[in-house]
BALUM-834560 format. One record per atom (N, C-alpha, C): residue in three letters; chain; x, y, z. Coordinates in steps of 0.001 Angstrom, whole numbers. Each point is the difference from the previous one (the first is absolute). Example, Ala and Ser with C-alpha at 12.3 -4.5 7.8 and 13.67 -1.06 7.14 Angstrom:
BALUM-834560
<bavo: ALA | marke: A | xx: 13190 | yy: -5690 | zz: 7800>
<bavo: ALA | marke: A | xx: -890 | yy: 1190 | zz: 0>
<bavo: ALA | marke: A | xx: 900 | yy: 1200 | zz: 0>
<bavo: SER | marke: A | xx: -350 | yy: 1050 | zz: -720>
<bavo: SER | marke: A | xx: 820 | yy: 1190 | zz: 60>
<bavo: SER | marke: A | xx: -770 | yy: 1090 | zz: 730>
END
This chain:
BALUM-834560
<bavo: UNK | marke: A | xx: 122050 | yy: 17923 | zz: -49942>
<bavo: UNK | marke: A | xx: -222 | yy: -408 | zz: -1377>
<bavo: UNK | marke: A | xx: -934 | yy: 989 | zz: -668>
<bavo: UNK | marke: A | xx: 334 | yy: 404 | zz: -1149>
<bavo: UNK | marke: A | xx: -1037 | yy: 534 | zz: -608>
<bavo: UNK | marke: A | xx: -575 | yy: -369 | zz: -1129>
<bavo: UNK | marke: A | xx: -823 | yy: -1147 | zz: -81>
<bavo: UNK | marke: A | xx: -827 | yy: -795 | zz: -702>
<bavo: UNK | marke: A | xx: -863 | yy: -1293 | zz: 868>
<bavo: UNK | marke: A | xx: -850 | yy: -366 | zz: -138>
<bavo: UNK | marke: A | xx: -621 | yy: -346 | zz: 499>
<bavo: UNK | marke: A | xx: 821 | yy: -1223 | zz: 30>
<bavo: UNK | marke: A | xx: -319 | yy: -1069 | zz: 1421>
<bavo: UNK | marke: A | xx: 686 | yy: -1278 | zz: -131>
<bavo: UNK | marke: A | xx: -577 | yy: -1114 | zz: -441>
<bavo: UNK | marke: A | xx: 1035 | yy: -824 | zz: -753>
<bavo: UNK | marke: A | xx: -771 | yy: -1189 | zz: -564>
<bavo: UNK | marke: A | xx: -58 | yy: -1135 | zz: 946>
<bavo: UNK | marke: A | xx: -647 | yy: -979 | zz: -23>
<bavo: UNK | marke: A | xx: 48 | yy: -1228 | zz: 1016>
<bavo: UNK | marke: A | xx: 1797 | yy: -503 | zz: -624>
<bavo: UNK | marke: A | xx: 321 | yy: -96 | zz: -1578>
<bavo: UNK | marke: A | xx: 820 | yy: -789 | zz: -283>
<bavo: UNK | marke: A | xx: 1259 | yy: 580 | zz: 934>
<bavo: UNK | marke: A | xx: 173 | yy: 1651 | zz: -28>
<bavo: UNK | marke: A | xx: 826 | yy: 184 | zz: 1214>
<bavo: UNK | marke: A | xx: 354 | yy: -487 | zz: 1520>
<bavo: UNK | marke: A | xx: -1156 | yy: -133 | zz: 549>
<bavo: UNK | marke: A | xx: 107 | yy: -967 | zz: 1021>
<bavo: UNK | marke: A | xx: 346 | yy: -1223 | zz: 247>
<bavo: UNK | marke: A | xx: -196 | yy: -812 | zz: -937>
<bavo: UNK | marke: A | xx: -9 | yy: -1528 | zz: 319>
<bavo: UNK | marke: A | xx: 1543 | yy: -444 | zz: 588>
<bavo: UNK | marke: A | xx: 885 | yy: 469 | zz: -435>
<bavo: UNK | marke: A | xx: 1362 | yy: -814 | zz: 892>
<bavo: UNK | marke: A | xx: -25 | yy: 856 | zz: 1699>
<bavo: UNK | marke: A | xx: -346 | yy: 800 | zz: 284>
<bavo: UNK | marke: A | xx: -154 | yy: 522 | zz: 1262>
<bavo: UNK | marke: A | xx: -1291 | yy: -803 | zz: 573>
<bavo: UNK | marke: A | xx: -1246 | yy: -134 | zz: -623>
<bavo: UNK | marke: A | xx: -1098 | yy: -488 | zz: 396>
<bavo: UNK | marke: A | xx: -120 | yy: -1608 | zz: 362>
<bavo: UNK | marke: A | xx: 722 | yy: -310 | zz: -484>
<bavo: UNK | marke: A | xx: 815 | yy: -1628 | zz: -400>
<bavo: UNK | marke: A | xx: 786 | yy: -265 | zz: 1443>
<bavo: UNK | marke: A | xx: 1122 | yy: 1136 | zz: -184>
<bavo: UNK | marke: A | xx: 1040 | yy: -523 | zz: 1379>
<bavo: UNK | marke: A | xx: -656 | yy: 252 | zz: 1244>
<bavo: UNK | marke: A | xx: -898 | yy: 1327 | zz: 225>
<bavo: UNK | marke: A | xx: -772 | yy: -22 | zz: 1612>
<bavo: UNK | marke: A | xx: -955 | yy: -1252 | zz: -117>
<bavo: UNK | marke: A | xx: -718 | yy: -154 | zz: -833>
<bavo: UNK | marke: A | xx: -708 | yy: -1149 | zz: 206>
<bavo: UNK | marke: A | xx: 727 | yy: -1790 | zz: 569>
<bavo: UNK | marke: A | xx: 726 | yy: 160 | zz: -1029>
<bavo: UNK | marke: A | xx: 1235 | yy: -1115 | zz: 1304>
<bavo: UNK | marke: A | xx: 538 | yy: 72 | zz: 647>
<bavo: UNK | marke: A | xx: 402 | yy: 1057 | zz: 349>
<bavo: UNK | marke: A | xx: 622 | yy: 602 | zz: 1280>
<bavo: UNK | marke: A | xx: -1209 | yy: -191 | zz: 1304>
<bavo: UNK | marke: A | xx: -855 | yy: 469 | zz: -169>
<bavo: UNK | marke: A | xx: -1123 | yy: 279 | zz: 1234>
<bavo: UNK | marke: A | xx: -435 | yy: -1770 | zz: 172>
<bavo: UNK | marke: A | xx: 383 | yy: -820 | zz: -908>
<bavo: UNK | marke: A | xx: -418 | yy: -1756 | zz: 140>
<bavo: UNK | marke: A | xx: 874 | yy: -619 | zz: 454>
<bavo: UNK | marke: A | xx: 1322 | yy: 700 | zz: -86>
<bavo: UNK | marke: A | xx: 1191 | yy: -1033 | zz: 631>
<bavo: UNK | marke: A | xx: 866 | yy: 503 | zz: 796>
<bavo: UNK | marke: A | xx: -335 | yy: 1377 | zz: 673>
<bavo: UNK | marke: A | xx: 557 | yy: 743 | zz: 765>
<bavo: UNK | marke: A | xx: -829 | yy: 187 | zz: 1237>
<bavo: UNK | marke: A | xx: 272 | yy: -131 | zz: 1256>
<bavo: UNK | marke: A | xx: -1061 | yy: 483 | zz: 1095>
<bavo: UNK | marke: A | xx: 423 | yy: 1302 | zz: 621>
<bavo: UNK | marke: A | xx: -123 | yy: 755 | zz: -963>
<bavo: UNK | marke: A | xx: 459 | yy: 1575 | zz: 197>
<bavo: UNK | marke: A | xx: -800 | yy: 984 | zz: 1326>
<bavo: UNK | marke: A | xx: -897 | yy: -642 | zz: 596>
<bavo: UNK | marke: A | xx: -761 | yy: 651 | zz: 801>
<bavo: UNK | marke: A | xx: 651 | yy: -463 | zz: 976>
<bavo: UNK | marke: A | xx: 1023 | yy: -998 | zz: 12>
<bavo: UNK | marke: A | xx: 896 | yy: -379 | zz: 1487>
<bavo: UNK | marke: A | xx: 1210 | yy: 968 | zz: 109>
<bavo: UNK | marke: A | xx: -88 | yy: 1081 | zz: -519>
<bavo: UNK | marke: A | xx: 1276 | yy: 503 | zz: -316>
<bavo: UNK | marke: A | xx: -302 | yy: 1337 | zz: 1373>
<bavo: UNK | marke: A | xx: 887 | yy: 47 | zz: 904>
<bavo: UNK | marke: A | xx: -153 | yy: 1016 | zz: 1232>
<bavo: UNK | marke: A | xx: 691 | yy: 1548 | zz: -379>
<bavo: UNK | marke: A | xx: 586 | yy: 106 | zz: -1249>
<bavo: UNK | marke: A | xx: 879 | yy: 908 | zz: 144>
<bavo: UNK | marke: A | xx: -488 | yy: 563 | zz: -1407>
<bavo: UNK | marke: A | xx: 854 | yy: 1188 | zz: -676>
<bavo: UNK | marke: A | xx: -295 | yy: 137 | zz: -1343>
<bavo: UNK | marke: A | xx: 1437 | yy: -637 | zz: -562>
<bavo: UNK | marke: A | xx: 1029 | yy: 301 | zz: 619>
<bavo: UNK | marke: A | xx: 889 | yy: -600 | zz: -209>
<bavo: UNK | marke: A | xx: 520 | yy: -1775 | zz: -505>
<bavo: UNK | marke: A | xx: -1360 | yy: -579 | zz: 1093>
<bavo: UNK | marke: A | xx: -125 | yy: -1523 | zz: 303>
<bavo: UNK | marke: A | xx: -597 | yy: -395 | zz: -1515>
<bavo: UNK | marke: A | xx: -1127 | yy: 924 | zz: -391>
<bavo: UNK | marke: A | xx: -547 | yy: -282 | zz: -1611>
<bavo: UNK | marke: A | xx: 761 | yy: 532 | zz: -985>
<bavo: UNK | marke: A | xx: 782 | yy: 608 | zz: 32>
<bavo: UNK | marke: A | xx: 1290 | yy: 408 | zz: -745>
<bavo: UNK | marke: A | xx: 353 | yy: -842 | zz: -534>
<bavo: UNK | marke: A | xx: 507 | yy: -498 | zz: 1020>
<bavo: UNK | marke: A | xx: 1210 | yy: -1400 | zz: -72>
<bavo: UNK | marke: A | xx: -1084 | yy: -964 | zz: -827>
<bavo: UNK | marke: A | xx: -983 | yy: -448 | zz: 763>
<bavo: UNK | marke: A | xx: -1006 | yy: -754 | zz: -900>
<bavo: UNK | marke: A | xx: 182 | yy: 107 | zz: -1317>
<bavo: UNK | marke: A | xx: -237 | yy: 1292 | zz: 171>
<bavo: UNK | marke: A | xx: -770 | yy: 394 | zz: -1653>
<bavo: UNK | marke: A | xx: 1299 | yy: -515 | zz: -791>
<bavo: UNK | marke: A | xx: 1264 | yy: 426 | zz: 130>
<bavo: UNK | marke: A | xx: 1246 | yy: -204 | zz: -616>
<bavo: UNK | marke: A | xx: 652 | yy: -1264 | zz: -361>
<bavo: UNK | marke: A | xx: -283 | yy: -664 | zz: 1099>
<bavo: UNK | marke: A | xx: 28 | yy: -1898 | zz: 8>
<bavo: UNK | marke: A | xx: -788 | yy: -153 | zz: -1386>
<bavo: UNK | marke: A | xx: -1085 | yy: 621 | zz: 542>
<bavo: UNK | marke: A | xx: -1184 | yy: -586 | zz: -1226>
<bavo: UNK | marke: A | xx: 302 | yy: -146 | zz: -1316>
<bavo: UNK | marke: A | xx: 114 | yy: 1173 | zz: 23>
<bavo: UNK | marke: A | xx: 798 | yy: 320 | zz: -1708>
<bavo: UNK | marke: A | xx: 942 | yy: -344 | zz: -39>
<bavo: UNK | marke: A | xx: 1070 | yy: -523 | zz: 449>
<bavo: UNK | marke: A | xx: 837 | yy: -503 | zz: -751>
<bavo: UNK | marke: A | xx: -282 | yy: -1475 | zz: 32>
<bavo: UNK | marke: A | xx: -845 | yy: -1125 | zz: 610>
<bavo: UNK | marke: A | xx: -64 | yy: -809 | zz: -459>
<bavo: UNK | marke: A | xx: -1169 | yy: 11 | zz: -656>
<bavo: UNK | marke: A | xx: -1182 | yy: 818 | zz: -516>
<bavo: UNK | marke: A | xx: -917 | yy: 229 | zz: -1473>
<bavo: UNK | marke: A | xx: 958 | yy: 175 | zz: -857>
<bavo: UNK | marke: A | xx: 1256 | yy: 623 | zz: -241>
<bavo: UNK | marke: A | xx: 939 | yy: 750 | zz: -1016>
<bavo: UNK | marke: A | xx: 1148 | yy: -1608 | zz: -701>
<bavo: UNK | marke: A | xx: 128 | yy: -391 | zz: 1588>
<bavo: UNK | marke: A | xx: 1489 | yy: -1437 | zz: -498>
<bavo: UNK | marke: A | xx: -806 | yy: -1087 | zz: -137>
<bavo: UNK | marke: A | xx: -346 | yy: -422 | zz: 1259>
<bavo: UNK | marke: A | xx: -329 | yy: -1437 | zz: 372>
<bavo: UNK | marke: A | xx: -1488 | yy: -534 | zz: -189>
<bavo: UNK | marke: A | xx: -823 | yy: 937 | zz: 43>
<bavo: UNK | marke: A | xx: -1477 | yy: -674 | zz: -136>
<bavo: UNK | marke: A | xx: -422 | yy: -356 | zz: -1325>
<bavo: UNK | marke: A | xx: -392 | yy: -1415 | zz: -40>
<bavo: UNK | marke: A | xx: -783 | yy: -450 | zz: -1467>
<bavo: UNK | marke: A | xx: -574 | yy: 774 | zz: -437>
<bavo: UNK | marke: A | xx: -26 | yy: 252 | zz: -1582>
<bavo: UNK | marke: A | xx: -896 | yy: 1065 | zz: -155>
<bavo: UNK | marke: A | xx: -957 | yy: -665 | zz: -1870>
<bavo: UNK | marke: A | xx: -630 | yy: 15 | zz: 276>
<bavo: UNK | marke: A | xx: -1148 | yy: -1218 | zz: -1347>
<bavo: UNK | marke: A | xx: 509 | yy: 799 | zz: -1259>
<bavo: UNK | marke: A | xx: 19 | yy: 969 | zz: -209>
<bavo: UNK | marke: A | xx: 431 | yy: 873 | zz: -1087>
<bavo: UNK | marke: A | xx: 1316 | yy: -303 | zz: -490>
<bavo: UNK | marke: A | xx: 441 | yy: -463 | zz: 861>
<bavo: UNK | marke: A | xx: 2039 | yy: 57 | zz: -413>
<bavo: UNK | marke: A | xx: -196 | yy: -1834 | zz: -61>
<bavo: UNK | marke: A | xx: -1076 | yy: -780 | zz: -370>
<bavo: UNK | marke: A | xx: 661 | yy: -1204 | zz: -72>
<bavo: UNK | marke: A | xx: 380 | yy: -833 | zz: 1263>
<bavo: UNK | marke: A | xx: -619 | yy: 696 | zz: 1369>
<bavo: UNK | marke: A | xx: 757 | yy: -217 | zz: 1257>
<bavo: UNK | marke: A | xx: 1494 | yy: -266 | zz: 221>
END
C-alpha cells in the first residue's frame, strides 16, 4: 500500500479473525493442510449460514 492505513480498512478482516479465533480451535489443527480445510469450512459458514446482527439475523 502506499498510503498510510486506516483502522476503517481493517475492520471486516479484523472482525472475521476475531470470530474465527472464538469459535474455531485452530491450534488443534496437526497439519497446514488440516487448518486449510478449517479455515475454508469457516468461511463459508461466516459467508452462508452464520447469524450475522447487521443483516437482521
Amino acid at each position: 500500500m502506499s498510503r498510510r492505513g486506516n483502522c476503517l480498512d481493517n475492520s471486516p478482516m479484523e472482525s472475521f479473525f476475531g470470530h474465527f479465533k472464538d469459535e474455531i480451535d485452530y491450534k488443534e489443527a496437526e497439519s497446514l493442510a488440516e487448518l486449510e480445510y478449517m479455515i475454508d469450512n469457516y468461511m463459508e459458514h461466516y459467508n452462508n449460514t452464520r447469524k450475522q446482527w447487521t443483516l437482521k439475523k
